[in-house]
KEBA-484654 format. One record per residue: x, y, z of N, C-alpha, C in turn; residue in three letters. Coordinates in steps of 0.02 Angstrom, whole numbers, plus 50000, padded with zeros to 5 digits. Layout:
BEGIN
XYZXYZXYZALA...
***
This chain:
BEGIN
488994894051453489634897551457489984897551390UNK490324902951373490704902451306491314899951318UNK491334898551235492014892751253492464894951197UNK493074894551211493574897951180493974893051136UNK494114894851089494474890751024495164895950998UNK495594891651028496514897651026496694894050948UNK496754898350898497094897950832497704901150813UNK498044896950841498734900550818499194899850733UNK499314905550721499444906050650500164905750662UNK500704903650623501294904250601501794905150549UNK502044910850548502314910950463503254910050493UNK503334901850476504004902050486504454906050459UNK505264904750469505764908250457506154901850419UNK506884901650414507154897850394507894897350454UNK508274891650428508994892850468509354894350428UNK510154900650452510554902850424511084895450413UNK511574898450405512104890350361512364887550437UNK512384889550510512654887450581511834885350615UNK511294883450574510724881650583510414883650644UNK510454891450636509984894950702509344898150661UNK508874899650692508244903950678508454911750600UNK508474914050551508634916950535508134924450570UNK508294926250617507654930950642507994939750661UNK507624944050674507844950750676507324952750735UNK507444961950762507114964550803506624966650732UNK506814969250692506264972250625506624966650588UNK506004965050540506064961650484506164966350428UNK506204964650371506234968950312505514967250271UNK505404960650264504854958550208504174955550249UNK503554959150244502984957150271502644950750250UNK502304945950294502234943150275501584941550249UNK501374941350182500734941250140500234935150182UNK500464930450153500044924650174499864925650268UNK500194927550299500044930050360499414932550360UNK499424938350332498944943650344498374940450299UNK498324935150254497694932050226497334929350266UNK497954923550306497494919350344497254922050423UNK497424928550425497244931950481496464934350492UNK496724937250405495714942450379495544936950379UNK495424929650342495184925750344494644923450418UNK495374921450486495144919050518494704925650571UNK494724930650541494414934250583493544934250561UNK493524933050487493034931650457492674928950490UNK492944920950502492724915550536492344917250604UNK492804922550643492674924950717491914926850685UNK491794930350666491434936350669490824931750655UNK490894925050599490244925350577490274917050622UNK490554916550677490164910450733490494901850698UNK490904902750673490504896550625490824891850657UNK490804893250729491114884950791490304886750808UNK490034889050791489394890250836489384898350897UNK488704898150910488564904750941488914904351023UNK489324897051043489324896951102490324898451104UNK490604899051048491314898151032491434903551002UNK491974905351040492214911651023493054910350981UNK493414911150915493914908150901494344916150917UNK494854914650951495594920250985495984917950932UNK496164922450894496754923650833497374924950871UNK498084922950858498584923750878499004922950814UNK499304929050787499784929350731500544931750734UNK500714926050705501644928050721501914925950660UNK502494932150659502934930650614503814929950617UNK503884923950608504484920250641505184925750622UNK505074929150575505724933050560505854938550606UNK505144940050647505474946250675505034945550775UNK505044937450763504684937650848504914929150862UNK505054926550928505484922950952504664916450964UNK504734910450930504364907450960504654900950993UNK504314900451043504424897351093503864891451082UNK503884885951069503564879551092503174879751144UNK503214881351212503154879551251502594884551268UNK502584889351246502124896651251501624896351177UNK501704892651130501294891051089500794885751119UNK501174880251152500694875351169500284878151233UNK500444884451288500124886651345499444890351307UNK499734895651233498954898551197498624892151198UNK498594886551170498084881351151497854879151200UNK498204878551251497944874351328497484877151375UNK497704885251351497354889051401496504889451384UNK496344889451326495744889851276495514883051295UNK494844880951289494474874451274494764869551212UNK495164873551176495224869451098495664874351072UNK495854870051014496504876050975496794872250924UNK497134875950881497644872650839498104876450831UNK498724875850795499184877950746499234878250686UNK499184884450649499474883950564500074884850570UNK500454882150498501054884850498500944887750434UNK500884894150418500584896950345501224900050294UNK501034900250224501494901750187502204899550187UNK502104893850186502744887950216503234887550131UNK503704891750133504104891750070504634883850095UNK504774880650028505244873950036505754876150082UNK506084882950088506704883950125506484884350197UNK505954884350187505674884750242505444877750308UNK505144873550249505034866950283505284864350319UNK505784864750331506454862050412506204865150478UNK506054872850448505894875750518505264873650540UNK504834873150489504144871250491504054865750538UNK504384860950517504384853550539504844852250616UNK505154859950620505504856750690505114861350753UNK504644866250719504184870350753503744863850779UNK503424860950725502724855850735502864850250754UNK503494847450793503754843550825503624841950887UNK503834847550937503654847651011502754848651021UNK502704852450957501824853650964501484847450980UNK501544843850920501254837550904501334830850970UNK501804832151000502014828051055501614830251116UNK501454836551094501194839051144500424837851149UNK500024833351094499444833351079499094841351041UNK499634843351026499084849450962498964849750928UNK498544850050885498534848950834498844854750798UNK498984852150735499454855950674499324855650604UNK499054861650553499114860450502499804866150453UNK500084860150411500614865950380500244866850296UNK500244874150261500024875450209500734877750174UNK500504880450111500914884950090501454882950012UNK501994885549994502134885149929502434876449918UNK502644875749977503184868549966502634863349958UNK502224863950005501654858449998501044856249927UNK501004864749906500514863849859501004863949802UNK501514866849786501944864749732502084857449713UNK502264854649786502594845849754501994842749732UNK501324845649779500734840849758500264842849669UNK500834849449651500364849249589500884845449523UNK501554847049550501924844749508502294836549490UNK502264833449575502684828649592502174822249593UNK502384817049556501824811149550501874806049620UNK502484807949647502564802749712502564809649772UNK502254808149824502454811749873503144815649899UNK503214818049904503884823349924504084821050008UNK504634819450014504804816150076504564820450123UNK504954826850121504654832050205504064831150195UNK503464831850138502894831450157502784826350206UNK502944819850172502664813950192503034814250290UNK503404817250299503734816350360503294821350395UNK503074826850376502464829050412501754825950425UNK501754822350372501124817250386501194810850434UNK501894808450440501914803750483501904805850560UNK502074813450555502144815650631501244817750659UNK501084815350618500164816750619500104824350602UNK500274825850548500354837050551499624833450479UNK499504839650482498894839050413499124843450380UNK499124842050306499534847750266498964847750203UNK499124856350198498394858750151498894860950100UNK498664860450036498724861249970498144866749936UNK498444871149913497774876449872497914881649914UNK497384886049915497134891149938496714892149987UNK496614897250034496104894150086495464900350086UNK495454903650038494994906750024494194901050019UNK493624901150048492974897550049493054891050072UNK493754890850111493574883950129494024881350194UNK494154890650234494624889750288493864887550348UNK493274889850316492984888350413492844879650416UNK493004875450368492864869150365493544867150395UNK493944872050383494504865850416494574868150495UNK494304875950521494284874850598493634871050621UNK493104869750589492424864850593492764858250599UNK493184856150555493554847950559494064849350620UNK494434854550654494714853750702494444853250749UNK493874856250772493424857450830493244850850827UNK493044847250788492854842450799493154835350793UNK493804838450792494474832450794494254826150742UNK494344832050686494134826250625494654829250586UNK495184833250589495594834350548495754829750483UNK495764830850436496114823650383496824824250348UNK497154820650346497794820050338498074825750284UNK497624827350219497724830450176497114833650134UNK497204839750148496624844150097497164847050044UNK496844844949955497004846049913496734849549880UNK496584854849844496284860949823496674862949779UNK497234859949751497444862049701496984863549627UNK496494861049627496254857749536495644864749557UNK495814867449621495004870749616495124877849670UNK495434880349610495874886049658495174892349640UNK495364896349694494534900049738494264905849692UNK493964910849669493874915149679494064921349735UNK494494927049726494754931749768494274937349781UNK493874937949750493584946949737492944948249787UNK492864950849854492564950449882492334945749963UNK493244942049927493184938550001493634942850054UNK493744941350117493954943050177494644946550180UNK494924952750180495444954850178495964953950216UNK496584953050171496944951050212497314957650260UNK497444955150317497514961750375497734957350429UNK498274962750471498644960650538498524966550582UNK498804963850665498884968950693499344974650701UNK499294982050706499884986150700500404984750737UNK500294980850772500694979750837501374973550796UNK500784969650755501334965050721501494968950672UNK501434970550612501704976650572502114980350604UNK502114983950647502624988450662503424982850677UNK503334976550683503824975550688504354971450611UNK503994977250561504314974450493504774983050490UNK505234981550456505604988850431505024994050410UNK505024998550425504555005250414503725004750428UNK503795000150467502894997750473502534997650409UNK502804991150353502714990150312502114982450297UNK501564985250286501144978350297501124975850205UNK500754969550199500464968450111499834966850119UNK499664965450042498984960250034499274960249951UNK498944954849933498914953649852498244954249813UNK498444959549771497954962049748497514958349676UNK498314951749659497954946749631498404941549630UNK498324935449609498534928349598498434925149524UNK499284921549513499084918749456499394923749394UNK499854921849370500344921349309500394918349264UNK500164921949178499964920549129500614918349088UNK501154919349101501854918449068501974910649107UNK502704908249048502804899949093503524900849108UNK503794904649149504544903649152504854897549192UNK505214893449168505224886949191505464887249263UNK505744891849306506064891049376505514893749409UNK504724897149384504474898849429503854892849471UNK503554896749525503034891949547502554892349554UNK502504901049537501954903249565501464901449494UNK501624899049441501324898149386500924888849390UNK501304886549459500934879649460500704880249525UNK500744884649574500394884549631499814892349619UNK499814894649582499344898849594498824901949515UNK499234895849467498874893649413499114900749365UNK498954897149312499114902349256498434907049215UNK498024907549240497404912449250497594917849306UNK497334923549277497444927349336496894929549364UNK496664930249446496264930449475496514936749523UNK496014940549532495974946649565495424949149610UNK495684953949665495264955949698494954962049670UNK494294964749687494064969649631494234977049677UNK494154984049633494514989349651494314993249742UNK493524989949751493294992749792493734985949836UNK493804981449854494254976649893494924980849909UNK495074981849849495794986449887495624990949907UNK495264996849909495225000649935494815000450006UNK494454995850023494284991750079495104991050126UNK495524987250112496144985050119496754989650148UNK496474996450104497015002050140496825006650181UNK495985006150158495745010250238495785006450296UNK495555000750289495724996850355496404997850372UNK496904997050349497524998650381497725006950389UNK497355011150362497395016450387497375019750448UNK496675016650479496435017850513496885015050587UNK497175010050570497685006550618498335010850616UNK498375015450586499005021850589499395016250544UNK499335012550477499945011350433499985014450384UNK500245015950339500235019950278500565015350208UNK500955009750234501425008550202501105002250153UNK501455000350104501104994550075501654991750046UNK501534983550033501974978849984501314975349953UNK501244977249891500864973049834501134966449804UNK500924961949840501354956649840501544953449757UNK500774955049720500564952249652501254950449633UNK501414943849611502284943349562502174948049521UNK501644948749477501644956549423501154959549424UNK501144964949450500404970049442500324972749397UNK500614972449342500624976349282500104972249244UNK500194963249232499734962049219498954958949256UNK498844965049303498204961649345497694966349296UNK497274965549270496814969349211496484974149246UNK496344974449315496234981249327496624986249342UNK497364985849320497774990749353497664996549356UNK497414999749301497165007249297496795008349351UNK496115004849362495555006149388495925006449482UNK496175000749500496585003649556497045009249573UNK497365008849531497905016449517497375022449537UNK496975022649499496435028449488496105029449572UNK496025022549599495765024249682496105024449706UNK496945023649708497405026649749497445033049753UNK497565035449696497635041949670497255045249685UNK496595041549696496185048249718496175048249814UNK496335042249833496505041449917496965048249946UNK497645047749890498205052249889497965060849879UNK497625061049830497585066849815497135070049817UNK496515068949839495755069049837495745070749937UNK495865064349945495805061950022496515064050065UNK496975067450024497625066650062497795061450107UNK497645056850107498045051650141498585051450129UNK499165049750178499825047250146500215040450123UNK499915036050083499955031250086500595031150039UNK501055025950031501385022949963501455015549962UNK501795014049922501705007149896502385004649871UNK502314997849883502994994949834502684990049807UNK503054986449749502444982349682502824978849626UNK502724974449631503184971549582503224971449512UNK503304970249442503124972349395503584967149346UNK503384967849291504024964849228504214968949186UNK504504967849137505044972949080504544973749034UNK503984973649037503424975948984502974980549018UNK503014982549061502444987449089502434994049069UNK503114996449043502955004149018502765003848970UNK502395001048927502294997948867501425001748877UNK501284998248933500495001348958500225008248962UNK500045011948922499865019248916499795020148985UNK500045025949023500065030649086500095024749143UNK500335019149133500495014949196501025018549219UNK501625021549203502095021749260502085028449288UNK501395034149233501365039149271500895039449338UNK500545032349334500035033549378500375029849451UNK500685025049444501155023149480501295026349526UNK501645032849492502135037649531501525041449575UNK500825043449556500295044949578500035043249636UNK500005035949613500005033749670500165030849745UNK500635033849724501015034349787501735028949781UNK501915025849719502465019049710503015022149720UNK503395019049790504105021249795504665018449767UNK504455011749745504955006449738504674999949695UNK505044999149633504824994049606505254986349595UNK505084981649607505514974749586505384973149520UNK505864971849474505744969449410506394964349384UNK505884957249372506304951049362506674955349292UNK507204957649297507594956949236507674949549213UNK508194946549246508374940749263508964938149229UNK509294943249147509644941349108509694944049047UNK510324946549061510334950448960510574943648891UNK510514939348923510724936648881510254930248817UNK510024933848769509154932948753509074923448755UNK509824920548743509874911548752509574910848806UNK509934912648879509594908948941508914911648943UNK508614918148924508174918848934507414915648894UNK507654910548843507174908648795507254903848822UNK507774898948845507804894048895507744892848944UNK507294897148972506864896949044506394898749018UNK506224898948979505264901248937505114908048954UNK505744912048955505394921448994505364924648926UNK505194922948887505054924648817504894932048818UNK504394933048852504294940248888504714946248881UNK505294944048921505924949948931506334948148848UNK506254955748851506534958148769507134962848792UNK507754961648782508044963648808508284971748763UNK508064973048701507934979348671507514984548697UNK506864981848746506304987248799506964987348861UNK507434984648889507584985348957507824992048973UNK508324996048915508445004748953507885008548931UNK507245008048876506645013448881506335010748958UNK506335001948979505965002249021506055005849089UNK506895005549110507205007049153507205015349177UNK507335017149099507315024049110506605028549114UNK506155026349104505285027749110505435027549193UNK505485021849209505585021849275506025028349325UNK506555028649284507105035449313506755042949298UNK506195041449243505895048449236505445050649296UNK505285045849352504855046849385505055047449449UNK505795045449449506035046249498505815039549565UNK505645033749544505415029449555506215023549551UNK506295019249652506825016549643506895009649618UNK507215006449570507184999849547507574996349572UNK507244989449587507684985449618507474978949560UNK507964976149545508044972049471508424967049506UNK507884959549490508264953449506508594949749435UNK509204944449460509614943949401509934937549427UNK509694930449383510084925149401510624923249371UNK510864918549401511644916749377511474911449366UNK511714907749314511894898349319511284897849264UNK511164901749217510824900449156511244894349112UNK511264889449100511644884849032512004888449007UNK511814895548975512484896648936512864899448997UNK512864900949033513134906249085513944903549100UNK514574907349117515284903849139515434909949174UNK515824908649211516174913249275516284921749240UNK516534920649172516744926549136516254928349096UNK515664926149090515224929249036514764932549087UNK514474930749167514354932849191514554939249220UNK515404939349234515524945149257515614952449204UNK515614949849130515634952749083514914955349084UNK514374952549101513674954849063513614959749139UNK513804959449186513834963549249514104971149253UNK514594970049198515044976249179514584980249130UNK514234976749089513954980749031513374981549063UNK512874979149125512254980749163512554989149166UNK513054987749234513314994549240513434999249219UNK513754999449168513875003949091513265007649074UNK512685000849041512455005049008511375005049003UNK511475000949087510575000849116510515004049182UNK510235009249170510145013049233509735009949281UNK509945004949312509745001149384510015003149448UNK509585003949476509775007049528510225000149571UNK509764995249611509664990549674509954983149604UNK510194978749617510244973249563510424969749613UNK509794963649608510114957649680510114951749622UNK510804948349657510814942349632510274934249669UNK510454929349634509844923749641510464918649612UNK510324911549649510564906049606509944903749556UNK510104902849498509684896549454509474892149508UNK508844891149540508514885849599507984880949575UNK508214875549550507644872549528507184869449596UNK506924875949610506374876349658505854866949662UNK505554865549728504894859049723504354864149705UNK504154863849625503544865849604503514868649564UNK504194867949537504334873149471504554868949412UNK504414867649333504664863249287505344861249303UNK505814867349303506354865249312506684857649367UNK506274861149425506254854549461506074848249458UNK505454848749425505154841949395505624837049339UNK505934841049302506384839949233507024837949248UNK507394838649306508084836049348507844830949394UNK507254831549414506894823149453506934818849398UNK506604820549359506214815949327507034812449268UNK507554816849272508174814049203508574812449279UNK508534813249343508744809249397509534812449390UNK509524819049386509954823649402509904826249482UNK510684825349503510714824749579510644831549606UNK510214832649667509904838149680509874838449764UNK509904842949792510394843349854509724841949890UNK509944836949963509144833749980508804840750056UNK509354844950080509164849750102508834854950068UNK508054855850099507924859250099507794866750108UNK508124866050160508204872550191508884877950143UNK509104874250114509554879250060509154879649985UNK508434880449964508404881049923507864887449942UNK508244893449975507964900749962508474903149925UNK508544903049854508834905849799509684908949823UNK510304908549858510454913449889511114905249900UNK510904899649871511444893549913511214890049831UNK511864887149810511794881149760511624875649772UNK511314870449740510954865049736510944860149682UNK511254861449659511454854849587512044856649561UNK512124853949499512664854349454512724859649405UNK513194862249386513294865749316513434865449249UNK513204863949202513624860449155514184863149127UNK514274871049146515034875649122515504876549195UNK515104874349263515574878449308515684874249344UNK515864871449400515894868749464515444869949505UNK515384866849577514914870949623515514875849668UNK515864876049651516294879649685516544887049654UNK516714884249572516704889549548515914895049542UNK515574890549550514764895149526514854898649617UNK514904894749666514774900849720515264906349718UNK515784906549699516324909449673516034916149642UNK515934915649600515464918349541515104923149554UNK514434918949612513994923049651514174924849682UNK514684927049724514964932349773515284938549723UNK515634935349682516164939149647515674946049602UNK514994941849595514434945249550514454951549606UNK514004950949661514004956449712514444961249719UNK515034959349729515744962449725515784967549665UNK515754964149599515744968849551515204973949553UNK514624973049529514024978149536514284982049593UNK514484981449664514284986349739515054988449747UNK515424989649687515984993549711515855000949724UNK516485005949763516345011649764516115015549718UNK516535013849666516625018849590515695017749575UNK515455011449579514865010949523514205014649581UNK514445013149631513855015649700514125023449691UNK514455027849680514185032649668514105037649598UNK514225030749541513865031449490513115031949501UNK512735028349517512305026649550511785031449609UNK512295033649630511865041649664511775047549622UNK512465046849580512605051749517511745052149460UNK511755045449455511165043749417510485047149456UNK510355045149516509965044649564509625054249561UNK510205057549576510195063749592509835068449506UNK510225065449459510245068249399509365066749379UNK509185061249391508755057149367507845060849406UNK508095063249472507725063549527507405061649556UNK507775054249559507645048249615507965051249689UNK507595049149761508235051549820508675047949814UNK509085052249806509735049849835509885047649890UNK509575049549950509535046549987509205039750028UNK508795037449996508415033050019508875026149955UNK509185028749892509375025049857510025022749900UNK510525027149938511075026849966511065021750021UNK510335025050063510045016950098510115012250085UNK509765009550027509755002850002510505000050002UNK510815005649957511255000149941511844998849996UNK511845003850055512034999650116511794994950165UNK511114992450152510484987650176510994981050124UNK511064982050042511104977249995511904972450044UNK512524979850038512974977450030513144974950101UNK512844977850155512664974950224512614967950232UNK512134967350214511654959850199511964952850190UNK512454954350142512784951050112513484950350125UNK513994953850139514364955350160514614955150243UNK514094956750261514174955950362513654952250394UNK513194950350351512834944950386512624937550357UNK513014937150303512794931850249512394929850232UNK511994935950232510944934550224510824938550170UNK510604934450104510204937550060509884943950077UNK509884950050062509544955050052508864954650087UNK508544952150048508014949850043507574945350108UNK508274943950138507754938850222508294945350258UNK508464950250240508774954450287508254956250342UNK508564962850408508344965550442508504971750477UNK508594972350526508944977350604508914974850659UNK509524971550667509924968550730509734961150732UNK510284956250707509984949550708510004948150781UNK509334941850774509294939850845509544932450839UNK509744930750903509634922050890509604921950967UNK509334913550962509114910751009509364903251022UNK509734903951092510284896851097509834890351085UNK509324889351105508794882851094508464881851031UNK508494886750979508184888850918508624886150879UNK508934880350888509234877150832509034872450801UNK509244871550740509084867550697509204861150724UNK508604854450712508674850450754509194844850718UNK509474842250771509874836550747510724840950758UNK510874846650781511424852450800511414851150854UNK511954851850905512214852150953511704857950982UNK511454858751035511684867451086511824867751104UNK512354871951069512964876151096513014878151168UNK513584877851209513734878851304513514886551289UNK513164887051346512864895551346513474900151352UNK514044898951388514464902251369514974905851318UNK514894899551287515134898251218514754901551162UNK513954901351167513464906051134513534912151150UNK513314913751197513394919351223513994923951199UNK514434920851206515144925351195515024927051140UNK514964921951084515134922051015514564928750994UNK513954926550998513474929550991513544938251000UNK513684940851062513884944451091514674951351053UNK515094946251070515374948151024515574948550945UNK514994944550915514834945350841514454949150848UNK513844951750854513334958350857513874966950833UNK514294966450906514774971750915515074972650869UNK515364966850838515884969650788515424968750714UNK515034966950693514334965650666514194974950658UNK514054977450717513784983150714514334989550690UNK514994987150705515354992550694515754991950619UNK515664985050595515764985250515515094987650479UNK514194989050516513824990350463514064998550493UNK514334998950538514425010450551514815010450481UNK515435007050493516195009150422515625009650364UNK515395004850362514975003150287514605008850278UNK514405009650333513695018650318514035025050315UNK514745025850331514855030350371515465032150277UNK515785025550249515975026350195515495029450142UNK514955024550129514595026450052514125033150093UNK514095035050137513785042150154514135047350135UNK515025045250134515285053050107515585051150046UNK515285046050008515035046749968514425052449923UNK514025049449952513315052949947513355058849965UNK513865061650011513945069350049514365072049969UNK514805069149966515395071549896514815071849835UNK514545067649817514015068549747513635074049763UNK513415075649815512915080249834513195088349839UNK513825090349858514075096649831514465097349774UNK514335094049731514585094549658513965098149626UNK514305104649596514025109749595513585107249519UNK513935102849489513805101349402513395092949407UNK513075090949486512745084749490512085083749466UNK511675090249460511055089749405511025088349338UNK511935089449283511855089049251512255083349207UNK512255079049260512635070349250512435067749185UNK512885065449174512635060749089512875057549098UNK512795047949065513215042549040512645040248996UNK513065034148978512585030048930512145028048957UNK512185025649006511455021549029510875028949033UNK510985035549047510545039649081510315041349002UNK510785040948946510625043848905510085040048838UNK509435047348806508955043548801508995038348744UNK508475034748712508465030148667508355030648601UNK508755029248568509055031548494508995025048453UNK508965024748396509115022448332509495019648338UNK510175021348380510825016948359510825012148424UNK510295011248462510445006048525510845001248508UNK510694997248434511004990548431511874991148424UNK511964996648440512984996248449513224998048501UNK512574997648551512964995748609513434990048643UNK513584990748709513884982248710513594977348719UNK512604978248749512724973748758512194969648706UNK512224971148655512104968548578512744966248546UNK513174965648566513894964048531514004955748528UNK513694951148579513614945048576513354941148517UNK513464934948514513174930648479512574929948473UNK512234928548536511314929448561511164933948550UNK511624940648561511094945048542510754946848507UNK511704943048435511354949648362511124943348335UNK511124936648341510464931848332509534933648363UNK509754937148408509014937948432508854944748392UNK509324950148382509134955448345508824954748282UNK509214948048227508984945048192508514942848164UNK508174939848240507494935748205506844941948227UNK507244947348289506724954448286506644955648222UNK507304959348193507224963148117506734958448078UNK506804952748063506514947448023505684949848028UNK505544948848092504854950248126504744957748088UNK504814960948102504814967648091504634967448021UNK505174966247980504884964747891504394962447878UNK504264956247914503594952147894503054958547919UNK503094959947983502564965847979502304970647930UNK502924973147921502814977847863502614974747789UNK502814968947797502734965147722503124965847664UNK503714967647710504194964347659504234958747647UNK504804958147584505044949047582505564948647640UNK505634941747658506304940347695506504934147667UNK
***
């Protein structure tokens, strides 16, 4: 008789600041690592490797936009001969939820393994164990480090055979990508992200060292890629499942070395094959730099790009090692981008060393002025578990906030040496405020329209941005459509709340929730209605739209100290090229 092996996958969520589930009916952001360890474990299905008499049942969920229940997790495992739990792509903000998911499991006799950024970060960076780890290990959870590319059917082989081991480390011996198992979900789970928006990463691994990131110590500073026929493997399969949509997870696809060669099989998917596919993709401030990258882009179907700005100010930025961002490429880069009509969404931290309440809101004013950005989300300075930064405030025994669950970029966590923590959250609100006023949002369509970006899909966003933030106190970024919560879904060690008392609140927060995001849509739409019969809106000009000249350096935002020091040691460079003296 065959015997059934229930694998349940989990990609937690986090808790909002009243420590409930942060969850939605649609999510906004798909979840990558999901859909790895899905193709993965389907791999596994297909090729037996419990044996010819075991059949392994995949069960994939993703906590932001589906309600899990304990009790219906432990019925999948019970019902099967055998089973486990992942908890996959487990970000540090994440680990609370992680750990209060694999709680009732574990009591329950299930087994549990948690993977993902928090785990393999502390273990590549941190010389002593990291407490939540170690508190998952005492609850008997097994926690994997690395990647699970060539070496996921050994760990359902060690479950089946209840040999689990406390810790698989794979950091020092991270996998080969190109040709292994694609990552892929069901439409059924996809459809419940904003626009039936699925991913995969088309590579791993970041050649730059910016000190707040992690992905440069969890996914190594080599870059490793899947090869062109893999992706294109990747989007027919989801084709064929009626998706169209894509998130390229890569932190930068600009530098994955086959970018062309993919571009080129999109392009021909699009235009060859008519498929309708598009894409969103992340990128840095050097990619238009790449002969016909941002025309092929647009080719291929790219609706929307993320690009770490992160800072005009060239001090903080040499002091986080982003050496990279030149802040003289940011309006050719921006505006390459506006030639294509392609929407940018540009991240930008606060709480750099030099940074103070007023230099921030000053460098915010001159973004506006004079860089045609469309989307600009703010970030706290997070000295992330797995990133130098973090290691470098452990290690000088600088006090660092012991919750986890507030270090998704979006909540402060240490000290400032110019601000307060009060004044810096201050700051970060006040940042939002400035950028998403009326006047600059329909600068901003003004741009949009002139530029021949939509206007409408840009007008979207930025009532999704100012939504987000404003009426639900959720980063952008873990946004959705229609928060959910769930009275038992609390963060443990919280009261639950009298159902009445939930209920009400709940209830009547949604309502009035829903009728401040109508005002909000119903304002910047006649907006967008007013820009749109202005008879003279094709032929919009400002500085930021306008093109790149000789005289950039008298703009404002070269007028600083850093700057015309950094302009400085450019020109300098420049002479030596040419061979002058200096």
């Amino acid at each position: 008789m065959k015997k059934k092996f229930a694998l349940v996958l989990i990609k937690p969520s986090h808790y909002d600041d009243d420590g409930y589930v942060i969850q939605w009916f649609r999510s906004a952001i798909p979840a990558n690592s999901l859909a790895c360890l899905y193709g993965l474990a389907l791999e596994c299905a297909a090729d037996k490797v419990l044996g010819p008499e075991t059949e392994i049942v995949t069960h994939a969920f993703d906590e932001t936009n589906t309600v899990i229940h304990p009790k219906k997790i432990i019925s999948l495992v019970r019902d099967a001969d055998d089973g486990m739990v992942m908890l996959v792509g487990v970000q540090s903000n994440q680990f609370p939820r992680a750990l209060d998911i694999a709680k009732p499991l574990r009591e329950a006799g299930i087994k549990v393994a948690i993977g993902g950024f928090h785990v393999s970060g502390t273990m590549a960076m941190l010389e002593e164990r990291d407490a939540s780890v170690q508190k998952a290990l005492d609850m008997g959870v097994t926690v994997f480090a690395g990647e699970a590319e060539g070496r996921f059917h050994n760990v359902l082989i060690d479950a089946a055979m209840n040999a689990l081991p406390p810790i698989y480390n794979f950091m020092d011996d991270l996998p080969n990508i190109e040709g292994v198992a694609s990552p892929l979900l069901p439409a059924e789970r996809v459809h419940l992200t904003a626009g039936a928006t699925t991913s995969f990463d088309a590579g791993r691994g970041c050649p730059f060292s910016c000190s707040f990131c992690t992905i440069i110590n969890v996914q190594g500073r080599k870059s490793r890629r899947r090869s062109p026929d893999d992706i294109e493997r990747i989007v027919r399969a989801n084709v064929e499942q009626g998706l169209h949509s894509f998130f390229i997870t890569d932190d930068n696809f600009a530098r994955n070395k086959d970018w062309e060669v993919i571009l080129d099989r999109l392009i021909d998917l699009r235009e060859v094959e008519q498929l309708k596919i598009s894409f969103i993709i992340q990128v840095d401030t050097l990619c238009h730099k790449l002969p016909n990258f941002v025309d092929k882009c647009k080719r291929a179907g790219v609706k929307r790009v993320f690009i770490g700005l992160e800072n005009i100010n060239p001090d903080n930025l040499l002091g986080a090692k982003k050496r990279q961002n030149k802040i003289t490429d940011y309006r050719a880069m921006l505006l390459e981008w506006k030639r294509v009509g392609i929407v940018t969404y540009c991240g930008y931290i606060l709480g750099f060393p030099g940074d103070t309440p007023d230099s921030i809101i000053r460098d915010i004013e001159i973004i506006k002025e004079e860089l045609p950005v469309d989307l600009l989300e703010f970030f706290y300075l997070t000295p992330l578990p797995g990133s130098e930064d973090h290691k470098k405030l452990l290690e000088a025994g600088v006090a660092m906030d012991d919750d986890l669950n507030k270090y998704d970029l979006n909540h402060d966590v240490t000290t400032h040496q110019n601000m307060s923590r009060e004044e810096w959250r201050d700051v970060y609100k006040k940042a939002w405020d400035t950028y998403y006023t009326d006047e600059h949002i329909e600068t901003i369509i003004r741009r949009a329209i002139a530029s021949g970006t939509s206007p409408g899909k840009t007008t979207f966003f930025i009532v999704w941005f100012r939504g987000c933030l404003g009426i639900e106190g959720i980063h952008p970024l873990e946004g959705g459509f229609l928060r959910r919560k769930v009275r038992k879904n609390r963060r443990s060690g919280l009261k639950i709340e009298n159902p009445l008392v939930f209920y009400s609140k709940y209830w009547l927060g949604s309502i009035t929730k829903l009728g401040r995001w109508a005002s909000l849509y119903i304002r910047l739409r006649l907006i967008y209605k007013r820009v749109k019969r202005d008879p003279n809106r094709f032929s919009y000009m400002d500085q930021a739209l306008e093109p790149v000249t000789d005289h950039e350096e008298e703009r404002q935002m070269f007028q600083t100290d850093a700057a015309q020091s950094y302009l400085d040691k450019v020109h300098r460079n420049e002479r030596i090229a040419r061979g002058e003296s200096v």
